[in-house]
mmCIF file of the N, C-alpha and C atoms, coordinates in Angstrom:
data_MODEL
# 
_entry.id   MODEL 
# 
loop_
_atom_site.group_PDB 
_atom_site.id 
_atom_site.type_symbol 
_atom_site.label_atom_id 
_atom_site.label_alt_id 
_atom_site.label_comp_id 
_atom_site.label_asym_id 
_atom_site.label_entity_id 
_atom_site.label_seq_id 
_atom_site.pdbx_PDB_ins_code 
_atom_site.Cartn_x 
_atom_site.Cartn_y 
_atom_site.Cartn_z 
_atom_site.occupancy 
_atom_site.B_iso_or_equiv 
_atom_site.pdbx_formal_charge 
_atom_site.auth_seq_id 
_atom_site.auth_comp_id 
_atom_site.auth_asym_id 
_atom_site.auth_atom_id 
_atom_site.pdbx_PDB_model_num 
ATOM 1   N N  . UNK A 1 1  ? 29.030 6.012  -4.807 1.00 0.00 ? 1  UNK A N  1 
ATOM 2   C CA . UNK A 1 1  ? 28.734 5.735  -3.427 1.00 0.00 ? 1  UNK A CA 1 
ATOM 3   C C  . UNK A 1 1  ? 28.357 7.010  -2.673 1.00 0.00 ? 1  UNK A C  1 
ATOM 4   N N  . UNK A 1 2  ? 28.978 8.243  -3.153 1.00 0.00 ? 2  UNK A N  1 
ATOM 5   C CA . UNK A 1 2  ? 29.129 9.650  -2.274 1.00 0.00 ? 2  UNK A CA 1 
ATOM 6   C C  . UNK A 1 2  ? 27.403 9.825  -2.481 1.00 0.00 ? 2  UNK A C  1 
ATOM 7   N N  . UNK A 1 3  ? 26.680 9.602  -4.082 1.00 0.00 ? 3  UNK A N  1 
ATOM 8   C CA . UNK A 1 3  ? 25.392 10.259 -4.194 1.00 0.00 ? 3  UNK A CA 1 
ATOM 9   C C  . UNK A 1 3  ? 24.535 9.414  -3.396 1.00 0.00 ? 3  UNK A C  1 
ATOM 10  N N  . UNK A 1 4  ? 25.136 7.978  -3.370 1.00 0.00 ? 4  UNK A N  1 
ATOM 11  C CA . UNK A 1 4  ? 23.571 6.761  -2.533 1.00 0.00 ? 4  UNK A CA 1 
ATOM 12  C C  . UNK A 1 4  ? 23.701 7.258  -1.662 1.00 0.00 ? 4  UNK A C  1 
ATOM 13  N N  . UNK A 1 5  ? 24.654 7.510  -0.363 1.00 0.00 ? 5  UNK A N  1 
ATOM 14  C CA . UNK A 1 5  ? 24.587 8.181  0.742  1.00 0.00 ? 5  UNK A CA 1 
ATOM 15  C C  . UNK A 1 5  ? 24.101 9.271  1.303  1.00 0.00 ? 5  UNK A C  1 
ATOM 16  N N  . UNK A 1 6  ? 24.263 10.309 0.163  1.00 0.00 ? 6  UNK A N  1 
ATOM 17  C CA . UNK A 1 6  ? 23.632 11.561 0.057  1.00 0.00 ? 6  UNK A CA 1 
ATOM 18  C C  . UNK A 1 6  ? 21.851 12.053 0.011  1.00 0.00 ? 6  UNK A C  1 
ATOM 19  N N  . UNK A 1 7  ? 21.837 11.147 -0.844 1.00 0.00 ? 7  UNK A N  1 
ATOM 20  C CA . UNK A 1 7  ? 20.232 11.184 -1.234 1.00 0.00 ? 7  UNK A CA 1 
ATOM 21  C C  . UNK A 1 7  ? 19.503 10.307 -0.382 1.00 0.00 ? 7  UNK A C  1 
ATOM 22  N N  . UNK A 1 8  ? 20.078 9.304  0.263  1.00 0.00 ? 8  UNK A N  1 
ATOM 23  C CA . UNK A 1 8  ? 19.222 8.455  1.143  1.00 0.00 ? 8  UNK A CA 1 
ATOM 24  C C  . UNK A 1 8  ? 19.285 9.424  2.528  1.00 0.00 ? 8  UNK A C  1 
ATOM 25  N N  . UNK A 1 9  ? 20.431 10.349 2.772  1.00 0.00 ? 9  UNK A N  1 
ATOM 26  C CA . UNK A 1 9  ? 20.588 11.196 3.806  1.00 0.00 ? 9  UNK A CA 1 
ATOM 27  C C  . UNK A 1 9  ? 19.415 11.865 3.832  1.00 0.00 ? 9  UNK A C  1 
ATOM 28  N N  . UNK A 1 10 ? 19.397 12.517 2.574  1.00 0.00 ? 10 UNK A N  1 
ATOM 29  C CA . UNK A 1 10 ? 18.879 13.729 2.615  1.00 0.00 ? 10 UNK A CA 1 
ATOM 30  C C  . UNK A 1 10 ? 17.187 13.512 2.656  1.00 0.00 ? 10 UNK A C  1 
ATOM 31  N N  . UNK A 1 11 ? 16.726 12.281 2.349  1.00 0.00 ? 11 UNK A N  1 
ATOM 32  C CA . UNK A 1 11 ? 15.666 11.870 1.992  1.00 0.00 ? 11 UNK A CA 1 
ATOM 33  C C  . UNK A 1 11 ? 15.153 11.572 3.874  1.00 0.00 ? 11 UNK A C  1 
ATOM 34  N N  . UNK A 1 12 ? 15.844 11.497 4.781  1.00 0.00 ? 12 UNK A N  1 
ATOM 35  C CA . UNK A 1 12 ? 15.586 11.124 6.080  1.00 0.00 ? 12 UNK A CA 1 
ATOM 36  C C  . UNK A 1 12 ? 15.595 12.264 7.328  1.00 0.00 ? 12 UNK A C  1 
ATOM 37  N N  . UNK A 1 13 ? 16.175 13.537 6.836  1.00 0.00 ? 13 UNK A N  1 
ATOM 38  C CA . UNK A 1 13 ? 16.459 14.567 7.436  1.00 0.00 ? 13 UNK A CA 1 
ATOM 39  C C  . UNK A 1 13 ? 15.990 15.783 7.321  1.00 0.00 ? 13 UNK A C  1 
ATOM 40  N N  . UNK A 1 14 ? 15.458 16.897 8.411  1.00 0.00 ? 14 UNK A N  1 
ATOM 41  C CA . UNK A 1 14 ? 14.717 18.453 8.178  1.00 0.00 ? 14 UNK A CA 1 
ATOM 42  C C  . UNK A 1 14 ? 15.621 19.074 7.276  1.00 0.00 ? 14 UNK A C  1 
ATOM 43  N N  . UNK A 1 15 ? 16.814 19.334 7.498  1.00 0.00 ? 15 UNK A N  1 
ATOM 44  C CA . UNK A 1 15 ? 17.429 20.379 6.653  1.00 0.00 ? 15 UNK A CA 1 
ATOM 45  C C  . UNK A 1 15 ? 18.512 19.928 5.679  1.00 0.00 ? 15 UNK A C  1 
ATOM 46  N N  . UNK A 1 16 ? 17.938 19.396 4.544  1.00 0.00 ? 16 UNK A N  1 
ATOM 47  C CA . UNK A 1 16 ? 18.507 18.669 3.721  1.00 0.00 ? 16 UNK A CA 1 
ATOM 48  C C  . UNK A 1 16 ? 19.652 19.215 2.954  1.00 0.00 ? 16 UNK A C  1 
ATOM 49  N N  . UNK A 1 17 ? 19.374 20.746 3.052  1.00 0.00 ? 17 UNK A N  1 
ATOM 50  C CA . UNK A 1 17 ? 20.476 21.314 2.406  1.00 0.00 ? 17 UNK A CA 1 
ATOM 51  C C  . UNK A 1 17 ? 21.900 21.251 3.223  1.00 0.00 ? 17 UNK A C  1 
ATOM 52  N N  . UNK A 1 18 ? 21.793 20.632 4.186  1.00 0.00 ? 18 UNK A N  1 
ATOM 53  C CA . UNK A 1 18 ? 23.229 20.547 4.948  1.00 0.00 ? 18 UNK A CA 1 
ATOM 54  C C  . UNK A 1 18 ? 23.996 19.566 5.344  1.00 0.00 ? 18 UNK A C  1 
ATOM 55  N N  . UNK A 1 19 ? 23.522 18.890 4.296  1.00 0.00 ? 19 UNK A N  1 
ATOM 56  C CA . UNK A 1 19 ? 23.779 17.193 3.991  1.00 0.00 ? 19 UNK A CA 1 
ATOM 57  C C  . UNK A 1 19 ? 25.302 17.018 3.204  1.00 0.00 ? 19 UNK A C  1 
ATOM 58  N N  . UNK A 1 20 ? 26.278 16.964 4.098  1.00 0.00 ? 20 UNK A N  1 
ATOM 59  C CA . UNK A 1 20 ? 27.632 16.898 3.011  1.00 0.00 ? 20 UNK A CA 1 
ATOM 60  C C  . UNK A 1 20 ? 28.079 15.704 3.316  1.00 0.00 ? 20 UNK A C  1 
ATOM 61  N N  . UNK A 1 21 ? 28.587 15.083 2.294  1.00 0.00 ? 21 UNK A N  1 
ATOM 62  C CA . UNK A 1 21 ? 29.653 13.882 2.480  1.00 0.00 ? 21 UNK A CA 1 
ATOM 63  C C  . UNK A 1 21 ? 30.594 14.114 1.193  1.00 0.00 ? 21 UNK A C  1 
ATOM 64  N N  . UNK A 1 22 ? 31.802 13.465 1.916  1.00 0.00 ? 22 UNK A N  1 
ATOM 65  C CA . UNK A 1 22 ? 33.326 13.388 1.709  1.00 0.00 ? 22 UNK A CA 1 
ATOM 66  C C  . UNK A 1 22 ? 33.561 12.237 1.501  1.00 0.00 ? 22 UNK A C  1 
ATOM 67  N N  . UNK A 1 23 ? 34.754 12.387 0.400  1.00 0.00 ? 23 UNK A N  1 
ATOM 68  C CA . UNK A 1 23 ? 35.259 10.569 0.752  1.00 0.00 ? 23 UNK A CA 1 
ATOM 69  C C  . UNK A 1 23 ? 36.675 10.847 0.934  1.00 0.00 ? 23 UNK A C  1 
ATOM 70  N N  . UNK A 1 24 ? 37.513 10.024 1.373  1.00 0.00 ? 24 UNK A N  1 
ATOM 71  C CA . UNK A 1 24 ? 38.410 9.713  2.122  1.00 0.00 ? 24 UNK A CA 1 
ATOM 72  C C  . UNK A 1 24 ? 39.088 8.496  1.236  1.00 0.00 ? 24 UNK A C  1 
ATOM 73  N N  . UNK A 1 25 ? 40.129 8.307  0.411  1.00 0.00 ? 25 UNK A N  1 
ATOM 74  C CA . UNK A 1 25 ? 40.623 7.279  -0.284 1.00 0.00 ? 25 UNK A CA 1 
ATOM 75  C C  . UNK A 1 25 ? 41.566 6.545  0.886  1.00 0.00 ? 25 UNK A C  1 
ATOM 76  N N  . UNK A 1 26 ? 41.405 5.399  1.205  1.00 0.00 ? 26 UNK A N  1 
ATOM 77  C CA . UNK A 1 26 ? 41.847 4.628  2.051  1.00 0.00 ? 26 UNK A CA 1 
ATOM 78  C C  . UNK A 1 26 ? 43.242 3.559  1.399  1.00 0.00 ? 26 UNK A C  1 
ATOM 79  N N  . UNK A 1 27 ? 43.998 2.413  1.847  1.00 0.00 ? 27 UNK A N  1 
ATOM 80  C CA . UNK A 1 27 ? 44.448 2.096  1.030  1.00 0.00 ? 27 UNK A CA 1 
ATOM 81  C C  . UNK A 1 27 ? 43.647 1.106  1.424  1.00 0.00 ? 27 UNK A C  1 
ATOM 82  N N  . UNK A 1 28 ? 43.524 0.309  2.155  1.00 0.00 ? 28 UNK A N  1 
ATOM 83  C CA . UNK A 1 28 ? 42.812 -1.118 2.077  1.00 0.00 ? 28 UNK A CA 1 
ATOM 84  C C  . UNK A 1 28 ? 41.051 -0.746 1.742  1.00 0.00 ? 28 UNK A C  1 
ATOM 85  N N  . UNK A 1 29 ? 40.532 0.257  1.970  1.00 0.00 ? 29 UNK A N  1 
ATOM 86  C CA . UNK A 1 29 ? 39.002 1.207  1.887  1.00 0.00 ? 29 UNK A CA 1 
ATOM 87  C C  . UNK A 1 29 ? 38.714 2.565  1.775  1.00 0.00 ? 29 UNK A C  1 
ATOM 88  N N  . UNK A 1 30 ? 37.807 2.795  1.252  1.00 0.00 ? 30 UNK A N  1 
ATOM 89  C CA . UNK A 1 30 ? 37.605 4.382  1.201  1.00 0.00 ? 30 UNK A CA 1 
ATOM 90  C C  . UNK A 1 30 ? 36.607 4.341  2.299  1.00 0.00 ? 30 UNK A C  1 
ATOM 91  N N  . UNK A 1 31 ? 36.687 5.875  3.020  1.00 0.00 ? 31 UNK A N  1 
ATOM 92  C CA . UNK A 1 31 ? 35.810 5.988  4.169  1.00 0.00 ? 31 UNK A CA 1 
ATOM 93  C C  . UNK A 1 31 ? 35.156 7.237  3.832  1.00 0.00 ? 31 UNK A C  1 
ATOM 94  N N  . UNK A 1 32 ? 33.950 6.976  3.782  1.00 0.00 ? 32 UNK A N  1 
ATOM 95  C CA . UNK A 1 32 ? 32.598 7.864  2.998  1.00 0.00 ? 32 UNK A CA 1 
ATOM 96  C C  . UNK A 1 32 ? 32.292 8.790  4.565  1.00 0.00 ? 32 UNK A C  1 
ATOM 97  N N  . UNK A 1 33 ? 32.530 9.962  4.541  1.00 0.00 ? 33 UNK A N  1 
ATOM 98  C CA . UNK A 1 33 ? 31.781 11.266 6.059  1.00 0.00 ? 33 UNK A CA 1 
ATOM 99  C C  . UNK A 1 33 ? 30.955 11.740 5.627  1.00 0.00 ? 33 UNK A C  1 
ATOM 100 N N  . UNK A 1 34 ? 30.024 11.201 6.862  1.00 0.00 ? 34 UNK A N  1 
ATOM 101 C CA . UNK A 1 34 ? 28.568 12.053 6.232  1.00 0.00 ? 34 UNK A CA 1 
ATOM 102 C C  . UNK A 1 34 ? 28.586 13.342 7.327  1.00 0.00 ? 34 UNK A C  1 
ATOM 103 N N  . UNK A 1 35 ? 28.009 14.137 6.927  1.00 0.00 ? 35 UNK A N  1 
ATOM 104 C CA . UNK A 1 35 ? 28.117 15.345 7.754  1.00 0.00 ? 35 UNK A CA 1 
ATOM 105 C C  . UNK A 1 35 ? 26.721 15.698 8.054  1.00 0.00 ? 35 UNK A C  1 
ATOM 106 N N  . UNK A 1 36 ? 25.935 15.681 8.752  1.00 0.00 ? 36 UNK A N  1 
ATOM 107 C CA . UNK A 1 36 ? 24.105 16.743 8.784  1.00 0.00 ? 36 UNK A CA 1 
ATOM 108 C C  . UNK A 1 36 ? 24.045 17.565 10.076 1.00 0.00 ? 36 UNK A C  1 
ATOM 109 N N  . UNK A 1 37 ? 23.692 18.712 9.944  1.00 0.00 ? 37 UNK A N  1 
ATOM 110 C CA . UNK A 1 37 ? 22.338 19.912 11.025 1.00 0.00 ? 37 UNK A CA 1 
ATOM 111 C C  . UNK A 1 37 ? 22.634 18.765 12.589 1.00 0.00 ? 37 UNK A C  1 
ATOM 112 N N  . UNK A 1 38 ? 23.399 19.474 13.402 1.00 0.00 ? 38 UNK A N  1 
ATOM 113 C CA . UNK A 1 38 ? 22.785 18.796 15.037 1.00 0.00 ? 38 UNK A CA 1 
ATOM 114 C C  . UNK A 1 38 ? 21.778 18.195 15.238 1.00 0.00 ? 38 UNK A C  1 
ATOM 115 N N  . UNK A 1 39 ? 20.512 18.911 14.577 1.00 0.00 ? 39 UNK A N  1 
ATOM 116 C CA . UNK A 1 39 ? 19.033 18.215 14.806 1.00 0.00 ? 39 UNK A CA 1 
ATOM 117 C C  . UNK A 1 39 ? 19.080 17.042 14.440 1.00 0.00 ? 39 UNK A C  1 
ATOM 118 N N  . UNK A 1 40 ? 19.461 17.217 13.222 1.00 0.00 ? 40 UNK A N  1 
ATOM 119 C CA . UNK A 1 40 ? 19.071 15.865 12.769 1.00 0.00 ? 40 UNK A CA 1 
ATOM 120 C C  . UNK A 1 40 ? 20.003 14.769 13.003 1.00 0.00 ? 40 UNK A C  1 
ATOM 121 N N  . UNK A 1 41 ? 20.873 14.817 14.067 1.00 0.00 ? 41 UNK A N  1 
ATOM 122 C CA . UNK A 1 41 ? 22.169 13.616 13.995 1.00 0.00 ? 41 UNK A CA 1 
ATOM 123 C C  . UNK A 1 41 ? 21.788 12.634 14.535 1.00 0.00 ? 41 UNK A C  1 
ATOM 124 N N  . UNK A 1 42 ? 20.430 12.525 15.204 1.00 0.00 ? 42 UNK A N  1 
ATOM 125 C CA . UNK A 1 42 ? 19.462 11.439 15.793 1.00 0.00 ? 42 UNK A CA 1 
ATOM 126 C C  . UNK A 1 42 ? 18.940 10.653 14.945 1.00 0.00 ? 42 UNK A C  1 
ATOM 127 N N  . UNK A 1 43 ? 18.198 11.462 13.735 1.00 0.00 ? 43 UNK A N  1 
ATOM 128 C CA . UNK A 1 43 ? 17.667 11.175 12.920 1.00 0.00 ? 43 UNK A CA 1 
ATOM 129 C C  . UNK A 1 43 ? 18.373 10.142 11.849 1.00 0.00 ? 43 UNK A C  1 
ATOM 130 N N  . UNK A 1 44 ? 19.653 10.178 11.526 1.00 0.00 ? 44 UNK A N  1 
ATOM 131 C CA . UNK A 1 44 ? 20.448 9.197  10.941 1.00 0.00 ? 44 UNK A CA 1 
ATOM 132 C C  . UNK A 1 44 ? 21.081 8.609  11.554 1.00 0.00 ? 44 UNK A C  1 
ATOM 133 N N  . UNK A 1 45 ? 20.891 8.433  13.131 1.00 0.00 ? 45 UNK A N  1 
ATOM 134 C CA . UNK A 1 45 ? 21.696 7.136  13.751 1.00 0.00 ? 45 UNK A CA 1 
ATOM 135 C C  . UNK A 1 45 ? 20.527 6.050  13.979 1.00 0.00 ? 45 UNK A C  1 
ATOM 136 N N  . UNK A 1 46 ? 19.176 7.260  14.418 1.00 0.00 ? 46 UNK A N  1 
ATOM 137 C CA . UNK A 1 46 ? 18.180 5.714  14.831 1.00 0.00 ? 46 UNK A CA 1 
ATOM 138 C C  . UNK A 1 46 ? 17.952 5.501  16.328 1.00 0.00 ? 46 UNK A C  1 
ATOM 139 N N  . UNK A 1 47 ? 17.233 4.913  16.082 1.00 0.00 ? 47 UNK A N  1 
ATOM 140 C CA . UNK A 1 47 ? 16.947 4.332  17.871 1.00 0.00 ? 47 UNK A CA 1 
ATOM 141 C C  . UNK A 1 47 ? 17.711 3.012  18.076 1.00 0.00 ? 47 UNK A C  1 
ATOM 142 N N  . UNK A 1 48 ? 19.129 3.455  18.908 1.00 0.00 ? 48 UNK A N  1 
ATOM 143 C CA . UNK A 1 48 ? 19.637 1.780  19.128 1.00 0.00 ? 48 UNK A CA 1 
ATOM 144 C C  . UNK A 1 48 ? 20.703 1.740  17.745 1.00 0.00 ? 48 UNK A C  1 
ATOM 145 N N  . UNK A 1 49 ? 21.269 2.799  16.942 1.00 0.00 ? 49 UNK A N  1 
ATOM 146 C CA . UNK A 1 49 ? 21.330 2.810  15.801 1.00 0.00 ? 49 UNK A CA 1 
ATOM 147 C C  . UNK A 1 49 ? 21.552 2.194  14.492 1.00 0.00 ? 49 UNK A C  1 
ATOM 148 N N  . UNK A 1 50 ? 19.995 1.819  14.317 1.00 0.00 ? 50 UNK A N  1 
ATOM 149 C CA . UNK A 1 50 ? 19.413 0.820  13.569 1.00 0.00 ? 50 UNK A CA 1 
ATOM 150 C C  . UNK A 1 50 ? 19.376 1.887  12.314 1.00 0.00 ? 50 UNK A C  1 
ATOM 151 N N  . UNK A 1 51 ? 19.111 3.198  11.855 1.00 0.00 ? 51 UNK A N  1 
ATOM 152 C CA . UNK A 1 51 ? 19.105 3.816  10.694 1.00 0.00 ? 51 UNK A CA 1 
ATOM 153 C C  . UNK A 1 51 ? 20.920 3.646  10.065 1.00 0.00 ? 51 UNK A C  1 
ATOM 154 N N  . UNK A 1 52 ? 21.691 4.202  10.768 1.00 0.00 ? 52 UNK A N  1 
ATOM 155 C CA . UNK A 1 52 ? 23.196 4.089  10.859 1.00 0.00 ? 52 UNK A CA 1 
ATOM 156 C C  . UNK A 1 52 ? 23.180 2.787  10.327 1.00 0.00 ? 52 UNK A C  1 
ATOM 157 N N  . UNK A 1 53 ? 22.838 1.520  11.098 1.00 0.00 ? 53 UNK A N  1 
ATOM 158 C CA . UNK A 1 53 ? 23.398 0.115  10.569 1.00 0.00 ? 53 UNK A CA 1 
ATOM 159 C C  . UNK A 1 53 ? 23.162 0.022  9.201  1.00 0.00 ? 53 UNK A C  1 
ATOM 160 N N  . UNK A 1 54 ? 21.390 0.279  8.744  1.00 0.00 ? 54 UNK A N  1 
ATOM 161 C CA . UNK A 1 54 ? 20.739 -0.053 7.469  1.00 0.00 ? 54 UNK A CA 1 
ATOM 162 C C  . UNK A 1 54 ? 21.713 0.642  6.172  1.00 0.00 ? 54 UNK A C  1 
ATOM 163 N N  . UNK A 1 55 ? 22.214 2.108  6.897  1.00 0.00 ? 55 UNK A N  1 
ATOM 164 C CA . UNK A 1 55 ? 22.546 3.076  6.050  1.00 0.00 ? 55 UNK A CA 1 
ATOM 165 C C  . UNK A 1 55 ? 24.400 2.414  5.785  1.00 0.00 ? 55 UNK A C  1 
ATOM 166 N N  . UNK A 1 56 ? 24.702 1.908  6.615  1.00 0.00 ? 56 UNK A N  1 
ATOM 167 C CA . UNK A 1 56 ? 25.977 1.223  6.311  1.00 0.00 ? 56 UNK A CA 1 
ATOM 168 C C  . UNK A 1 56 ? 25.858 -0.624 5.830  1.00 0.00 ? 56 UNK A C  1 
ATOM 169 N N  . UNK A 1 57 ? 24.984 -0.883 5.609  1.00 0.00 ? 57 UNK A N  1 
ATOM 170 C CA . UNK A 1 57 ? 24.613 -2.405 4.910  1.00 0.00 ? 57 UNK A CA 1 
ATOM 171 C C  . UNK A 1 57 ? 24.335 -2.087 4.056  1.00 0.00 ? 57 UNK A C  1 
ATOM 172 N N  . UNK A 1 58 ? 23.689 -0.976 2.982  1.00 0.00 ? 58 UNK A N  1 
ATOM 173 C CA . UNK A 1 58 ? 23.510 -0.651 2.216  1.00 0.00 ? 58 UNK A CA 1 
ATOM 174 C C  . UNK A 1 58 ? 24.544 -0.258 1.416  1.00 0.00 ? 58 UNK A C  1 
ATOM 175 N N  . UNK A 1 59 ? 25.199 0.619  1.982  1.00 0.00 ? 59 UNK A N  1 
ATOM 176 C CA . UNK A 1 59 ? 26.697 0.821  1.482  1.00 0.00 ? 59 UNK A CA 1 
ATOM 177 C C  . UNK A 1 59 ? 27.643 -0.309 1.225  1.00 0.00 ? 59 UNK A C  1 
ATOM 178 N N  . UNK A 1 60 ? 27.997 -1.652 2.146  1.00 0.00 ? 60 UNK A N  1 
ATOM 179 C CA . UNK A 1 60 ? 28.441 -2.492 2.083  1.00 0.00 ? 60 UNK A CA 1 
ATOM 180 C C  . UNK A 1 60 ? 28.307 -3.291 0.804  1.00 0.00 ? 60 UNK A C  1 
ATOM 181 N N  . UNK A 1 61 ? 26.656 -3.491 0.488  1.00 0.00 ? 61 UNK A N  1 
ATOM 182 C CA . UNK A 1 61 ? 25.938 -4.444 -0.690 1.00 0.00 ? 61 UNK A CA 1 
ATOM 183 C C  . UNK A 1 61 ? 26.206 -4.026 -1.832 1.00 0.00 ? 61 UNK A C  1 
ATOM 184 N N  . UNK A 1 62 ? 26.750 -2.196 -1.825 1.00 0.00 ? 62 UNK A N  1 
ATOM 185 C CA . UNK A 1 62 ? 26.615 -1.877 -3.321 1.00 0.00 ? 62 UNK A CA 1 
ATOM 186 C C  . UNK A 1 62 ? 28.065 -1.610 -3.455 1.00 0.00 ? 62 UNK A C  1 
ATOM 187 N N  . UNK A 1 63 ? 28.991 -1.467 -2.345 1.00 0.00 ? 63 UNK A N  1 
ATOM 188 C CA . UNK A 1 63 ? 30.152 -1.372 -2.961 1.00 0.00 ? 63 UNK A CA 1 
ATOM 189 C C  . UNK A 1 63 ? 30.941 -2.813 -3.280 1.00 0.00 ? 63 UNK A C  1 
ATOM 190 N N  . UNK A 1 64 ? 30.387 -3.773 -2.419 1.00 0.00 ? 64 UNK A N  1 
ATOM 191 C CA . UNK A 1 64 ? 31.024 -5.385 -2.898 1.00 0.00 ? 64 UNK A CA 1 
ATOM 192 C C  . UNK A 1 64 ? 30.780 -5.537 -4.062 1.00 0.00 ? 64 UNK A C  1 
ATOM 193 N N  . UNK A 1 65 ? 29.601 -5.156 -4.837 1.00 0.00 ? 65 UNK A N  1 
ATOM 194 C CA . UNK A 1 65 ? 29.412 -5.318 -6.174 1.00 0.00 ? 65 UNK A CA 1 
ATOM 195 C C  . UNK A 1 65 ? 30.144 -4.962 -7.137 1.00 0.00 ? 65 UNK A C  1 
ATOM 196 N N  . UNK A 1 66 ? 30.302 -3.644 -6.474 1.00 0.00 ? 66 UNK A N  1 
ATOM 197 C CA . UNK A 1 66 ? 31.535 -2.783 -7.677 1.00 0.00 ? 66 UNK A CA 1 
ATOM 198 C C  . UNK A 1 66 ? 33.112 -3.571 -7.271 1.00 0.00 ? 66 UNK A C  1 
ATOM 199 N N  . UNK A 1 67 ? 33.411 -4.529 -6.028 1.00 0.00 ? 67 UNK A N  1 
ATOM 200 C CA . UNK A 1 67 ? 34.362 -5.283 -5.994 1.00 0.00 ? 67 UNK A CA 1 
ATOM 201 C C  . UNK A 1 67 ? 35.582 -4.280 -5.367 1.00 0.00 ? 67 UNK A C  1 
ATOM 202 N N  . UNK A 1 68 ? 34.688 -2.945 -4.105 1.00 0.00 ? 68 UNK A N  1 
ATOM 203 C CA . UNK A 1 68 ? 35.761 -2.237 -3.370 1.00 0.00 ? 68 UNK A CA 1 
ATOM 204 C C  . UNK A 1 68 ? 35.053 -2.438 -1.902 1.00 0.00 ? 68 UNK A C  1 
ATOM 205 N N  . UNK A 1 69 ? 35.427 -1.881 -0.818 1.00 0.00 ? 69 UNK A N  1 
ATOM 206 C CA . UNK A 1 69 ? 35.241 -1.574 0.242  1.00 0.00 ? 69 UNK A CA 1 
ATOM 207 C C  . UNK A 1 69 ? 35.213 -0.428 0.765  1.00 0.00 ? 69 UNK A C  1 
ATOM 208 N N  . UNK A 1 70 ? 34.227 0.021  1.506  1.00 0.00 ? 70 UNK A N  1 
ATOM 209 C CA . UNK A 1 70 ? 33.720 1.320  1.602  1.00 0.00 ? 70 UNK A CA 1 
ATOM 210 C C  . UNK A 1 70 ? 33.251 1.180  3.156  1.00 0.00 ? 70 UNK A C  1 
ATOM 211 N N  . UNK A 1 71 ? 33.506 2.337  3.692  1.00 0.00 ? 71 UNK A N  1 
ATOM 212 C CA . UNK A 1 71 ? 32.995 2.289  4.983  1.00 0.00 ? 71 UNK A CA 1 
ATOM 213 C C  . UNK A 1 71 ? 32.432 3.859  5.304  1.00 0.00 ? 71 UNK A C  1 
ATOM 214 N N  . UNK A 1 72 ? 31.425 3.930  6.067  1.00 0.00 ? 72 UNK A N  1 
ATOM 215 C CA . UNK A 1 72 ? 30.536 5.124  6.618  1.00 0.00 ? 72 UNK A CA 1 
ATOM 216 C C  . UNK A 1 72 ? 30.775 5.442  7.639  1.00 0.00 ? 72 UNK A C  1 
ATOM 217 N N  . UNK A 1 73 ? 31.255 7.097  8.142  1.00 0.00 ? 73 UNK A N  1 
ATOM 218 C CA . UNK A 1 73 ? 31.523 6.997  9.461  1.00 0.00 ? 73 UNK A CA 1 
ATOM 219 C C  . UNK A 1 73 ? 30.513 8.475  9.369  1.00 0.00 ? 73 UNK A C  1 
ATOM 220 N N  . UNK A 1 74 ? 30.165 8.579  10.382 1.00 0.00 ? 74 UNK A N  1 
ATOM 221 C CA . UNK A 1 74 ? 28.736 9.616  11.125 1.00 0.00 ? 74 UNK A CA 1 
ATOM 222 C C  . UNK A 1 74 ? 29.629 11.235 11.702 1.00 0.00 ? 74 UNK A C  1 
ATOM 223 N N  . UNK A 1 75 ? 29.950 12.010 10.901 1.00 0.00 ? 75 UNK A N  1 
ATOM 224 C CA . UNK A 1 75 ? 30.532 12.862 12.077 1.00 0.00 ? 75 UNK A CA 1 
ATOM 225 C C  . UNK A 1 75 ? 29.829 13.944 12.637 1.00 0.00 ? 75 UNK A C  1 
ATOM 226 N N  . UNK A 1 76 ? 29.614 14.255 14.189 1.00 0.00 ? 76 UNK A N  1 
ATOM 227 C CA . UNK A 1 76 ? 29.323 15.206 14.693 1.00 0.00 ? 76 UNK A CA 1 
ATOM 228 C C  . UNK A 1 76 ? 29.418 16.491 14.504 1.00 0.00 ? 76 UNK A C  1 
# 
């Protein structure tokens, strides 16, 4: 889950090298932090934040599969 997040990050953002995410073992979920560059913190929320939603439905679809729960949180 840490690399889909990563690479879809990094694939959307100027300074890709500053693309970190963490995971966070939850007990009922793990909570995936994405970290990017100030500039770009627009850039992965979206207008209305519609990139953010896609980027957390995506996450949703592939971790139900694997039969866990995963959640994305954006940090500043």
């Amino acid at each position: 889950m840490k690399e889909l997040i990563a690479t879809i990050a990094r694939a959307l953002v100027d300074q890709a090298d500053e693309v970190v995410v963490s995971e966070r073992e939850g007990n009922p979920a793990s909570i995936l932090e994405l970290r990017v560059a100030k500039e770009d913190l627009g850039k992965i929320i979206g207008k209305q934040g519609r990139t953010a939603k896609a980027l957390r439905t995506i996450l949703s679809a592939a971790s139900a599969k694997m039969k866990k729960r995963t959640m994305l949180e954006i940090i500043e």
